[in-house]
DOFIBA-900250 format. One line per 3 residues: number of its first residue (from 1); for each residue x, y, z of N, C-alpha, C. Coordinates in Angstrom, 1 decimal, decimal comma. Layout:
residues N
NUM = X:Y:Z:X:Y:Z:X:Y:Z; ... .
end
This chain:
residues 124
1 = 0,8:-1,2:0,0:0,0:0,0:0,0:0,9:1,3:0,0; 2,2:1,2:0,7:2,8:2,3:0,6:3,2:2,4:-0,2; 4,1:1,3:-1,7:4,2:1,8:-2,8:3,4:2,3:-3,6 .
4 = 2,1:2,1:-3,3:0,9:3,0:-4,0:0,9:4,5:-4,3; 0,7:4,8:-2,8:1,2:6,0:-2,5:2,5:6,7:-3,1; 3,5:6,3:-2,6:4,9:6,7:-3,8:4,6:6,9:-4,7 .
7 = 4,2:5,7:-5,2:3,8:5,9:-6,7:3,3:7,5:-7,2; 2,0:7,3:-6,7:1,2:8,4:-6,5:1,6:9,9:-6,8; 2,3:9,4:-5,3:3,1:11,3:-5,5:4,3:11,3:-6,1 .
10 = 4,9:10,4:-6,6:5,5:10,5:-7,6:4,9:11,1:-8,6; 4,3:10,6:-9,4:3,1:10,6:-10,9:2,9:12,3:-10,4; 2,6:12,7:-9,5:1,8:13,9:-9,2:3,0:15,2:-9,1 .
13 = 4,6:14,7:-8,2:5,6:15,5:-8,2:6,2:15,9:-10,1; 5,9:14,5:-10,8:6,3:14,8:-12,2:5,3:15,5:-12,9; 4,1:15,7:-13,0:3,2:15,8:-13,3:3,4:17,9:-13,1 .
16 = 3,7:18,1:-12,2:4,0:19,0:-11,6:5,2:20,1:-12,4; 6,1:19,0:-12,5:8,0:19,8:-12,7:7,4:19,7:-14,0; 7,1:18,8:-14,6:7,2:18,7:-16,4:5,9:19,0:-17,0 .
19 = 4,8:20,3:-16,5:3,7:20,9:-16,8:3,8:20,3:-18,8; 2,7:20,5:-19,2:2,4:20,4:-20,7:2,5:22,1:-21,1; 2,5:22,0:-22,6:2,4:23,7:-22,4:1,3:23,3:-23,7 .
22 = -0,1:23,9:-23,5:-0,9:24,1:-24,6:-0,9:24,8:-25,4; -0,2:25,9:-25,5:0,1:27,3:-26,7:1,6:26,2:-27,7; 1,9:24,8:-27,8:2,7:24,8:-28,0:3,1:23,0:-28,3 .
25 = 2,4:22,4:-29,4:2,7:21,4:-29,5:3,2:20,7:-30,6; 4,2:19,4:-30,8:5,3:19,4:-31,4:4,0:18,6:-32,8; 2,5:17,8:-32,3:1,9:17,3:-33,5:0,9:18,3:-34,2 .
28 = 0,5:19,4:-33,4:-0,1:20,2:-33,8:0,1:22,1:-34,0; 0,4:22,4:-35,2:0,6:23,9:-35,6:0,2:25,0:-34,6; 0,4:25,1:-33,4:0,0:26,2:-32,8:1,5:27,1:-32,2 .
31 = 1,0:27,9:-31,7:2,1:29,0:-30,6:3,1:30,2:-31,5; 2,4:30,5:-32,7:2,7:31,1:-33,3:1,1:32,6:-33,5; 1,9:33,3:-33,1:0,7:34,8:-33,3:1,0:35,5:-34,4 .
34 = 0,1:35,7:-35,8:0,0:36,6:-36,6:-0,7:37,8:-36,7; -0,2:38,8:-36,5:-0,8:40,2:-36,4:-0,6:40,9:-37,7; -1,5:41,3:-38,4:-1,3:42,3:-39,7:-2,4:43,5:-39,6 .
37 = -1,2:44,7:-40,1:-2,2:46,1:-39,6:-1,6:46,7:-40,8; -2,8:47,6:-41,4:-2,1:48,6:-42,6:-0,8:49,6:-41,9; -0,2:50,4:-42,9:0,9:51,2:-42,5:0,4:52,3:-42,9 .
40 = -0,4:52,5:-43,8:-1,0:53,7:-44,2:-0,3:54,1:-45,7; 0,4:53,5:-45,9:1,4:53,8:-47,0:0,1:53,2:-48,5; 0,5:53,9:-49,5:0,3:52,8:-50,7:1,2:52,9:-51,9 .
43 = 1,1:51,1:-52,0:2,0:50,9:-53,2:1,7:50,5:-54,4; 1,3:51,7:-55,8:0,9:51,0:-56,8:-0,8:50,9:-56,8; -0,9:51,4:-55,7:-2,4:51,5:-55,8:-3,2:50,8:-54,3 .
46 = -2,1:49,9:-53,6:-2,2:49,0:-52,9:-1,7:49,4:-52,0; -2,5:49,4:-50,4:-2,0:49,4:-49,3:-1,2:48,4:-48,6; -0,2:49,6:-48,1:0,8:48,4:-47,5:0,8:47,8:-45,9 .
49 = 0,9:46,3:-45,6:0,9:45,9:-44,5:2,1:45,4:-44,1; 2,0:45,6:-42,6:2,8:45,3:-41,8:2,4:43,7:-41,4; 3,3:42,8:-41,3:2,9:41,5:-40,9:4,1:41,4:-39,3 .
52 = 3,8:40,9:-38,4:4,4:40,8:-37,0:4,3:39,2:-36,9; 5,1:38,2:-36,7:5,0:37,0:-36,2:5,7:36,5:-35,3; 5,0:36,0:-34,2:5,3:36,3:-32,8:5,6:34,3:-32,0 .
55 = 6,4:34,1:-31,9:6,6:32,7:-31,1:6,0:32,6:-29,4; 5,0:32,5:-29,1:4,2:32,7:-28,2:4,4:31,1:-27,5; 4,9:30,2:-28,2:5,5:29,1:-27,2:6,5:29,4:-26,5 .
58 = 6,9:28,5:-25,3:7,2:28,7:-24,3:8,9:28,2:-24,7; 8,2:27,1:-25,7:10,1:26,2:-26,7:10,2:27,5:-27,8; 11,2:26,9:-28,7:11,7:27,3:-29,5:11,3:26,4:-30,7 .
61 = 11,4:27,5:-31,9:10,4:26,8:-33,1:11,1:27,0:-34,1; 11,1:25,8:-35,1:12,0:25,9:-36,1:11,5:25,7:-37,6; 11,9:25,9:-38,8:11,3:25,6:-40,0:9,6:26,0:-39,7 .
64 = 9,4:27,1:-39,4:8,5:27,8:-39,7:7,7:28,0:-41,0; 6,3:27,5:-41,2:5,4:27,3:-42,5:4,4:27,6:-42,1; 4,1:28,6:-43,0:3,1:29,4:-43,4:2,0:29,3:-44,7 .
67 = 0,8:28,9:-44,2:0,1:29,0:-45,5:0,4:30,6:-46,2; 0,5:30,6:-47,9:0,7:31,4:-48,8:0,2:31,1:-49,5; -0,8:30,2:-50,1:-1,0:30,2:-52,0:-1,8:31,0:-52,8 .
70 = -1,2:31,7:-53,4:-1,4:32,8:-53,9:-1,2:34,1:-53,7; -0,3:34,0:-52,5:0,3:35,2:-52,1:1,2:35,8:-53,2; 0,8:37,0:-53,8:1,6:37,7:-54,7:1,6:38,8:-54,7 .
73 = 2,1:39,8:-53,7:2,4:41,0:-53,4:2,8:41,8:-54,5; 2,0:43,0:-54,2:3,0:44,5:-55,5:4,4:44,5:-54,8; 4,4:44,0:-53,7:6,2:44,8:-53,1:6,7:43,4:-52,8 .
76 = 8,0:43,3:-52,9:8,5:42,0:-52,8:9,5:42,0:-51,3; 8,9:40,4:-50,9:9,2:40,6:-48,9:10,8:40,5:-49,2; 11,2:40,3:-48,2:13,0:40,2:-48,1:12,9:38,6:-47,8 .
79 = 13,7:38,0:-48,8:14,2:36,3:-48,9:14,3:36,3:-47,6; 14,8:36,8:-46,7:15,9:36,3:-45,5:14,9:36,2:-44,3; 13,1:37,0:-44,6:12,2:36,9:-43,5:11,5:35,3:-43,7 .
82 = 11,2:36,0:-45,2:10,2:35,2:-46,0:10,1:34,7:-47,6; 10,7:33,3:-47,4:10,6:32,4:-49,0:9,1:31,8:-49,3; 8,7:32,2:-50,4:7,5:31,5:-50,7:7,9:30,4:-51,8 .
85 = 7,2:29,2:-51,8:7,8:27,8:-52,0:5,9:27,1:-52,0; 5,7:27,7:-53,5:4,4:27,2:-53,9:3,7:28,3:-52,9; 2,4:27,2:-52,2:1,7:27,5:-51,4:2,1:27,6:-50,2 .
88 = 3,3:27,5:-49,8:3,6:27,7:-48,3:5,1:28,5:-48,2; 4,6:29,2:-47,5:6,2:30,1:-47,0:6,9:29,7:-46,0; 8,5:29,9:-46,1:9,2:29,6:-45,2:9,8:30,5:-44,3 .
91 = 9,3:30,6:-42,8:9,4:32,1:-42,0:11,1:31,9:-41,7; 12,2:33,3:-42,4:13,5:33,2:-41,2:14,5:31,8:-42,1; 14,2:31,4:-43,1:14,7:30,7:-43,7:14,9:29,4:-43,3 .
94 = 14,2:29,0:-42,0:13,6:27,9:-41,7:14,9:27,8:-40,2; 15,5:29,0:-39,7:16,2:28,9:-38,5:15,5:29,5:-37,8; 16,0:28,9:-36,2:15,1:29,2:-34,6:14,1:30,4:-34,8 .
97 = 13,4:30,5:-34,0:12,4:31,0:-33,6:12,3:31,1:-31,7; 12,9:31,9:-30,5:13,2:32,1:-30,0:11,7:32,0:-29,2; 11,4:31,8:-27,9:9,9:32,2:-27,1:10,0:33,3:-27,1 .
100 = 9,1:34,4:-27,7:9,1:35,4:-27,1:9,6:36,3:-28,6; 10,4:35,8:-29,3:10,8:36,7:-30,7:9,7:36,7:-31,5; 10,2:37,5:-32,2:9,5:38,0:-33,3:9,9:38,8:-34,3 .
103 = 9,0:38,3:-36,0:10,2:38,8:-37,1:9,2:39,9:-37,7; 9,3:40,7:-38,1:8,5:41,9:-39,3:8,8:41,8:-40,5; 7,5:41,6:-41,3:7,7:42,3:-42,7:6,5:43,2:-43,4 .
106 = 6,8:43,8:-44,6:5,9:44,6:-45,3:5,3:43,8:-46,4; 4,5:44,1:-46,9:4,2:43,7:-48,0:2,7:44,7:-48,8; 2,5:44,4:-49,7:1,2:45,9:-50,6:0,7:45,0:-50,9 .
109 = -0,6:44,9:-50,8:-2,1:44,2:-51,4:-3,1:44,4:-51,1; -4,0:44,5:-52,4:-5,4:45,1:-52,1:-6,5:44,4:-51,0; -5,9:43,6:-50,7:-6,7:42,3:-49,5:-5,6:42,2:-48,7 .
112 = -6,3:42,1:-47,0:-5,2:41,6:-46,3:-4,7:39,7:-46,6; -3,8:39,4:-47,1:-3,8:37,9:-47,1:-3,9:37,0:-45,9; -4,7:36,0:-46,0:-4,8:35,1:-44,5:-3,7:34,1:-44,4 .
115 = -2,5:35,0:-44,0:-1,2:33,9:-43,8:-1,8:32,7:-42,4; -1,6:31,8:-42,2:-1,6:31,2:-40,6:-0,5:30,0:-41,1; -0,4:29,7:-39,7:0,7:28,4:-39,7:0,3:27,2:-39,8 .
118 = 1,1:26,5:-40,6:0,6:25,1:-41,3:2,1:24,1:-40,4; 3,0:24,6:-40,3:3,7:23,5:-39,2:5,0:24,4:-38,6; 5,4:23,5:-37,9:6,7:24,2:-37,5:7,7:22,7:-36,6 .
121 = 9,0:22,9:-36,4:9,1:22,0:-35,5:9,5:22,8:-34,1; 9,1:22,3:-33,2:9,3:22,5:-31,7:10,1:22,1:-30,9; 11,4:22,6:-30,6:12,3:22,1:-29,3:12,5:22,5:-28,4 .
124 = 12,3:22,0:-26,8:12,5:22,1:-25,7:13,4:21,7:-25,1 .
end
């Protein structure tokens, strides 16, 4: 009976130290925040947006993908934020992603585009 116990509060002391983190899982696309706001600028006829993408996991995230298809901007992003590769972009050229970082870019289009994240890998 007393190894029960042990047991127990064992299961419950790990349970404890090694929390889960839900903003942040290695089979499912989350812990990434996209924020897009106009700049007020226009380019070509097309207003230009600011895109902010934010690693709101708690790990570090890597090879960052982004739905894109058909993303075709009047202004062209910088390779080094953002490679587009068909329908999906590669955020940072597919290096870390820090908790807590975050990368900016611009881009001009008559519609805001619905970038979201399609995967990423996750290490802790």
């Amino acid at each position: 009976m007393a190894s029960i116990y042990k047991l127990l509060s064992l299961l419950l002391f790990l349970s404890v130290v090694f929390q889960g983190d839900a903003t942040c899982s290695p089979f499912e696309p989350q812990g990434v925040t996209i924020v897009q706001t106009k700049t007020g600028k226009m380019i070509n006829d097309s207003p230009e947006w600011n895109v902010a993408i934010t690693n709101d996991c708690r790990c570090s995230q890597s090879q960052v993908k982004l739905f894109c298809k058909g993303f075709q901007p009047e202004k062209v992003v910088n390779p080094s934020i953002l490679q587009v590769f068909g329908g999906v972009c590669l955020l940072n050229k597919g290096n870390i992603l820090h908790p807590s970082d975050s990368l900016e870019f611009l881009y001009a289009s008559a519609f805001k585009f619905p970038f979201f994240l399609v995967s990423s890998e996750v290490t802790c």
